[in-house]
Every structure is written in C-alpha cells, then in structure tokens.
C-alpha positions as CSV (number, residue, x, y, z in Angstrom):
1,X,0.0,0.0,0.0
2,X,1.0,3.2,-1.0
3,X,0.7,6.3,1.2
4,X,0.1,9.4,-0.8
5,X,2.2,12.7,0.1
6,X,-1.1,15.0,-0.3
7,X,-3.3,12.0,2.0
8,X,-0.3,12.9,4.9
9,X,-0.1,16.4,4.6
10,X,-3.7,16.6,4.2
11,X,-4.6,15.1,6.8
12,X,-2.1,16.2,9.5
13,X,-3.2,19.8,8.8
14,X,-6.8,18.7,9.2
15,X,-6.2,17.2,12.4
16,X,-3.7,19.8,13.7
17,X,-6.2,22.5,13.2
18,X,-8.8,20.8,15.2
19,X,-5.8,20.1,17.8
20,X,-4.8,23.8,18.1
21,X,-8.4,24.2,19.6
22,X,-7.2,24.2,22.9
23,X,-10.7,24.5,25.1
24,X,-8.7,24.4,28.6
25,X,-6.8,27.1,27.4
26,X,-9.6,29.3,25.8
27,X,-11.6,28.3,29.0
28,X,-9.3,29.8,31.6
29,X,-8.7,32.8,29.3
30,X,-12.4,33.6,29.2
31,X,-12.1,33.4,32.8
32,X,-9.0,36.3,33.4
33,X,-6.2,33.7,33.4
34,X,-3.9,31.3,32.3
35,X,-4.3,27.7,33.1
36,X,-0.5,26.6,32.3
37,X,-0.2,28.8,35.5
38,X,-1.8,26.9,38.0
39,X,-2.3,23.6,39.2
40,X,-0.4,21.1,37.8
41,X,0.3,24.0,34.4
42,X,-0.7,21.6,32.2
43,X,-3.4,23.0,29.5
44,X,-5.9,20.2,30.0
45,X,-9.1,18.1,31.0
46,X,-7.1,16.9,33.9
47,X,-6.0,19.9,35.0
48,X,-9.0,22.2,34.4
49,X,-10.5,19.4,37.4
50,X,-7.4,20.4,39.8
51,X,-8.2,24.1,38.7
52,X,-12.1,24.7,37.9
53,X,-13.4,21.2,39.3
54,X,-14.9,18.1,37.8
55,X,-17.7,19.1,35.3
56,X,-15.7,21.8,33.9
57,X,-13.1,18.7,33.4
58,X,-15.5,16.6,32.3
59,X,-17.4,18.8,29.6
60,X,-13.4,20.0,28.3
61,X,-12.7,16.4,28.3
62,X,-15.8,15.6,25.9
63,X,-14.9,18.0,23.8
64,X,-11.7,17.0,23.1
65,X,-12.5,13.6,22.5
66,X,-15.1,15.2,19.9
67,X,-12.8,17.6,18.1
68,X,-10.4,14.4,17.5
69,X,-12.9,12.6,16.3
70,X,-14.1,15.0,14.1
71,X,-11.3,15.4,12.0
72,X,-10.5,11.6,11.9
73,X,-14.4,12.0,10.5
74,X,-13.7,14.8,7.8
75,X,-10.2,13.3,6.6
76,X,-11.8,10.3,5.9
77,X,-14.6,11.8,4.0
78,X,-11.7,13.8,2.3
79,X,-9.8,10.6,1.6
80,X,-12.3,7.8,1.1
81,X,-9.7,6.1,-1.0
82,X,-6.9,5.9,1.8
83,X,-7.7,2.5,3.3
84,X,-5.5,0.0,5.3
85,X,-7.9,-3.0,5.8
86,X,-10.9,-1.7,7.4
87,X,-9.2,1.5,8.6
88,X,-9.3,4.9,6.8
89,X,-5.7,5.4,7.0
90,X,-6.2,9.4,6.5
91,X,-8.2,9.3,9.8
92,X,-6.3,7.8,11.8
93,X,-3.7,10.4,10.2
94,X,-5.8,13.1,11.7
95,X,-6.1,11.9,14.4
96,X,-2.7,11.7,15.5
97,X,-2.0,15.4,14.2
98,X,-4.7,16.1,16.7
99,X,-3.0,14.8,19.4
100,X,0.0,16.7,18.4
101,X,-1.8,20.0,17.5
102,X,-3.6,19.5,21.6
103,X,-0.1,18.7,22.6
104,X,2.0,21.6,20.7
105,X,-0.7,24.2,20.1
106,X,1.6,26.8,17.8
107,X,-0.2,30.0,19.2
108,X,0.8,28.6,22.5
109,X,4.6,28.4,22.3
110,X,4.5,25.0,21.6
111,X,2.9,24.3,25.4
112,X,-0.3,22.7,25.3
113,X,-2.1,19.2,27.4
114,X,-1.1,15.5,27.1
115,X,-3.7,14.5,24.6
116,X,-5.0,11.3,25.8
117,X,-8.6,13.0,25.5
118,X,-7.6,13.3,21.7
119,X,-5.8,9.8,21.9
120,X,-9.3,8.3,23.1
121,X,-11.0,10.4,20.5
122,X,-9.5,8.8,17.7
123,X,-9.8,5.6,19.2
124,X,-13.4,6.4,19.3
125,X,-13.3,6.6,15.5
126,X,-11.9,3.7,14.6
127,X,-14.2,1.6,16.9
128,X,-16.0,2.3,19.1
129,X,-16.2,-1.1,20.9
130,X,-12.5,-1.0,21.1
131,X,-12.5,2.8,22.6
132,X,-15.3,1.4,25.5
133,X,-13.5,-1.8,26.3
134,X,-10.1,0.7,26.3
135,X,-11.9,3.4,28.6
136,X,-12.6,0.5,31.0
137,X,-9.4,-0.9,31.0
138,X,-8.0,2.5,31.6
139,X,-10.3,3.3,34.6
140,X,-9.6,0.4,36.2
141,X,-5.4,0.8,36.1
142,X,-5.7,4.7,37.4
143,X,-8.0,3.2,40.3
144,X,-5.4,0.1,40.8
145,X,-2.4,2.7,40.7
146,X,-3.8,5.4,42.6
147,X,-2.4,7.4,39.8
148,X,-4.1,8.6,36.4
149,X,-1.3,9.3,35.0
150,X,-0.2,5.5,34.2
151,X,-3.8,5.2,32.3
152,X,-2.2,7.3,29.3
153,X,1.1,5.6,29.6
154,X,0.0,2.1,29.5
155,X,-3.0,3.0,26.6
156,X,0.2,4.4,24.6
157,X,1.7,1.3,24.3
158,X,-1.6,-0.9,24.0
159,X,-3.6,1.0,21.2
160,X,-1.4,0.2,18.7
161,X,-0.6,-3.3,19.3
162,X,-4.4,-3.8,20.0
163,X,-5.6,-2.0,16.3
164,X,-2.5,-4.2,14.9
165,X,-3.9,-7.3,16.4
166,X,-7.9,-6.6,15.9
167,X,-7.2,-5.1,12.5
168,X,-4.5,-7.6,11.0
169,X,-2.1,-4.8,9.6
170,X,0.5,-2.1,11.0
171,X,0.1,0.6,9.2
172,X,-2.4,2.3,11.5
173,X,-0.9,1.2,14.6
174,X,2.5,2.7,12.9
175,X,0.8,5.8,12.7
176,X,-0.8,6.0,15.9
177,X,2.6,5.3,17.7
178,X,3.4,8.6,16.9
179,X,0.9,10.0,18.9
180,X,2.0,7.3,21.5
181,X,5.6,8.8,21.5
182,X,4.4,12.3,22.1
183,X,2.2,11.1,24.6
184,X,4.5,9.6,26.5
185,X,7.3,12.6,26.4
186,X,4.6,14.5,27.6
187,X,4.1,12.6,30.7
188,X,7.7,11.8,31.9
189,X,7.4,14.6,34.4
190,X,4.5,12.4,35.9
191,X,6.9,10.0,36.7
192,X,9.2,12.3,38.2
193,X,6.5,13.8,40.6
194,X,5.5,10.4,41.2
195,X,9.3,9.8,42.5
196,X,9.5,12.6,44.4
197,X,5.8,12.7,45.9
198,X,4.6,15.0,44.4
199,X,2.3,13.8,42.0
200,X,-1.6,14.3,42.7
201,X,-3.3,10.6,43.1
202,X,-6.3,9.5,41.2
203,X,-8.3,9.6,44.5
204,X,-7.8,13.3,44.5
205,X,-11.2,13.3,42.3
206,X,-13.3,12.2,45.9
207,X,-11.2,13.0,48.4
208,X,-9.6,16.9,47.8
209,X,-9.2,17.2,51.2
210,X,-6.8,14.5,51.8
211,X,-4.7,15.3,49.2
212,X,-4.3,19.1,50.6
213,X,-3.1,17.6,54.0
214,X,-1.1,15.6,52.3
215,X,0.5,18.3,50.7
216,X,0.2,20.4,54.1
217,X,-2.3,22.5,53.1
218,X,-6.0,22.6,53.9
219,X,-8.4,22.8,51.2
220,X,-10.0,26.2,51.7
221,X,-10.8,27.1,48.5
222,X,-7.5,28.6,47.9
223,X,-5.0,25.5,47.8
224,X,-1.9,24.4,46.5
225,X,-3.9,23.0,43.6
226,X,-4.8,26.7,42.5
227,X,-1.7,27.9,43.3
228,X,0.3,30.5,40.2
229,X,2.8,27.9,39.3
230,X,6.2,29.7,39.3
C-alpha cells in the first residue's frame, strides 16, 4: 500500500487544526487567566478538574475527545480512498495530528495538554467497541495505581498493538505510535513527581481534602492545587 504525500499532509493539517483548539486554554482565558499557571500548568481536562473542578473537566474532556474525532471524520470523508484494511488510514492520520496540535498548540509556544482526550477520540473513531473496552481498562489501572497518570502511559503502548492485532495490519498502529511517543514525552514529568511525591493521586477526584493535608495545606478554596505555578 502506497501512502500518498497530499493524503499525509492533508490530513495532518486537518487534524492539527482541530488540535490547536485548545478549550482548557480558551476556557481559563475567558475566565481572566492562564491555566499553564496553575495547578499542575498543564493545559488540560485533567488539569481544568485540579483548577475549575470536575464538570468543567468533564465537559473539556468531551470536547476534546469530539474535536479528535471530528477530524478523523472529515479526513476520511476527504480521503475515502486511503484505506489499510478496514481502517481509513487518513483518519487515523488526523487523528494523530490532533494529538500533536492538543499537545503543541503553535499559538501557545509549543505548550499545550497531554492528549490522551484526543488519543481516546480517535480511538473512538476507529471503533467504538475498542474505545469502551479501552476506557474501562484504563479506569480500572488509574484506580489500581492510585495514579491517572499511568492510564495514558500504559493506553500508549496498547492502542497500537491492540488495532494491529484486531485489524490484521501495522500501518495504522504505525501511525498512531506517533501519537504514543508524544504522549508519552509529555508525561515523563508524571513520573518524576510520582518519584518525588509530588504527583496528585487519582483519589484526589473524591477526596480533595486529603490530598491538601497531604501536601500540608487545607483545602480552603485557595490550595496548592490553584496555586500561580512559578
């Protein structure tokens, strides 16, 4: 199979565009401020829950899960003829450049989330069987851990050997290892919080308070999680 020049471009500045829509970021600027300067200064869902609370989290979440899937949606309606298998190779080509327009939002020096949201999203595009069985699976390993950060990390390395495996070819999963690289540079300050204590645990979501003694502050409203990051 032969992978066009115009299908790639194409379809990585279809994606990237719908990337570069960072809602976190738009969010918190509507709002007077900067999200990259508080809480964790990461510019997404996760950290809009540290910042802003769980359904602003939530609903940004959503979103970005939608925007990915979107432009896996119009790349292959662009590309109808770029197919590996079953899979619209040009979607799943979107969706990656999603993930790495959410991740390295140009307007934004380059500094934007993590993009599992957009990871999930194109996931969701693909199959949506695979995506619920994947959420699940992902749940269940950031409530094991304590740590949600580990659900991204270990979803980076099994999406593409899953889509290989269900799919019966490597292009796609070739492609969306890209995203899984990104993803995973992204979160290698996880780890290093996580070494040093300093990482937020999953439990966090439920129990605020404990995390703020924890961290030896009370949760008055004003905490270390909505601290300026310096």
């Amino acid at each position: 199979m032969k992978i066009m020049i115009n299908v790639i471009l194409g379809s990585l500045i279809i994606g990237y565009a719908f990337g570069c829509i960072n809602l976190s970021f738009i969010l918190s600027k509507l709002k007077g401020f900067d999200i990259r300067k508080y809480g964790s200064g990461n510019a997404g869902a996760s950290n809009v829950v540290i910042v802003l609370g769980k359904k602003a989290g939530l609903t940004i979440a959503v979103l970005d899960i939608l925007k990915a899937f979107i432009a896996f949606r119009i790349a292959q309606y662009v590309f109808p003829e770029a197919m590996s298998g079953d899979i619209n190779y040009a979607g799943v080509i979107a969706g990656v450049g999603s993930v790495l327009g959410h991740i390295f939002p140009f307007y934004m020096g380059f500094k934007g989330g993590k993009g599992l949201a957009c990871f999930g999203g194109t996931v969701l595009a693909i199959n949506y069987v695979m995506f619920i069985v994947l959420f699940i699976a992902a749940l269940f390993i950031a409530i094991i851990t304590d740590y949600i950060c580990f659900a991204p990390i270990t979803m980076a390395f099994i999406v593409p050997i899953t889509i290989g495996i269900v799919y019966k070819t490597w292009v796609p999963s070739a492609i969306m290892a890209v995203a899984s690289v990104a993803m995973l540079y992204k979160h290698r300050q996880n780890i290093s919080r996580i070494r040093s204590g300093e990482e937020l645990r999953f439990h966090f979501l439920w129990r605020r308070k404990d995390e703020s003694e924890r961290f030896g502050v009370i949760d008055d409203g004003k905490d270390i999680f909505n601290r300026e990051v310096k």
